[in-house]
N, C-alpha and C positions, 0 to 999 in steps of 0.2 A: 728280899723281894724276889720274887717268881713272876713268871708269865706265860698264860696258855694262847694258846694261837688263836681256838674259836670259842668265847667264852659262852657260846649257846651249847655246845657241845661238850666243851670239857665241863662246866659248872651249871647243868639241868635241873636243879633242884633248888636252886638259891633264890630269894627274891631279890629284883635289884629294885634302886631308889632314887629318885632324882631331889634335887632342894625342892621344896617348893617356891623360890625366886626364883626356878626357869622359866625361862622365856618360853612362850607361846611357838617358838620358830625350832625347839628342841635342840639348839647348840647347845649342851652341856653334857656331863660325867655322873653316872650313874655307880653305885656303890651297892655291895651285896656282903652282908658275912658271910664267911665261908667257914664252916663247921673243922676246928682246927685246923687253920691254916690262915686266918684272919680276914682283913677284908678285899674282895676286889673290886677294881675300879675298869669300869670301861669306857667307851663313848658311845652315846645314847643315840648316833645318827647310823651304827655300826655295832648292833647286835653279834653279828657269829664271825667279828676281827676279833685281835685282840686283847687280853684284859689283864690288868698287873695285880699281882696279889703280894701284899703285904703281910707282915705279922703285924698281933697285937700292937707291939712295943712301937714299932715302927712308924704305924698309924696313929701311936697316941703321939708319938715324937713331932711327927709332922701336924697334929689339929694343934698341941701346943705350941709350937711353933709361929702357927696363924691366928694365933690368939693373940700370942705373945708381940705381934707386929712384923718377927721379922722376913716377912715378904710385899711388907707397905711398901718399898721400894720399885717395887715391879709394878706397881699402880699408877695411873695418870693422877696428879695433886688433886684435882678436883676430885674423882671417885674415892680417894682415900677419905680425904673427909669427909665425906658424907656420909663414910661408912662408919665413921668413929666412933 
């Protein structure tokens, strides 16, 4: 994992992405590939702070991961299930 300071500045070319379950109030994490060098991640209320980049490997490690459950722990009981 790497990180640049102002990710408007250092990664000018990238499209970033929000889920489409964000919220209307724009609290979440927006994500961009980055042309080898894998994906980064910012926060979407904070354009030109900054933004971590991953590699591939790293980024598949961690979506399976949240596949896989193990971060239903960090979830209040209710939200977990309903996310089931």
């Amino acid at each position: 994992m790497g990180q640049v300071a102002n990710a408007r500045v250092a990664l000018p070319d990238v499209t970033w992405r929000k889920s489409a379950r964000s919220g209307k109030q724009g609290n979440c994490v927006e994500l961009a590939p980055v042309r080898a060098r894998g994906v980064a991640v910012r926060n979407s209320r904070f354009p030109e702070g900054p933004a971590l980049v991953f590699s591939v490997a790293e980024m598949s490690a961690f979506v399976a991961a949240v596949k896989g459950g193990a971060y239903d722990h960090l979830l209040p009981d209710d939200l977990a299930e309903r996310s089931a």
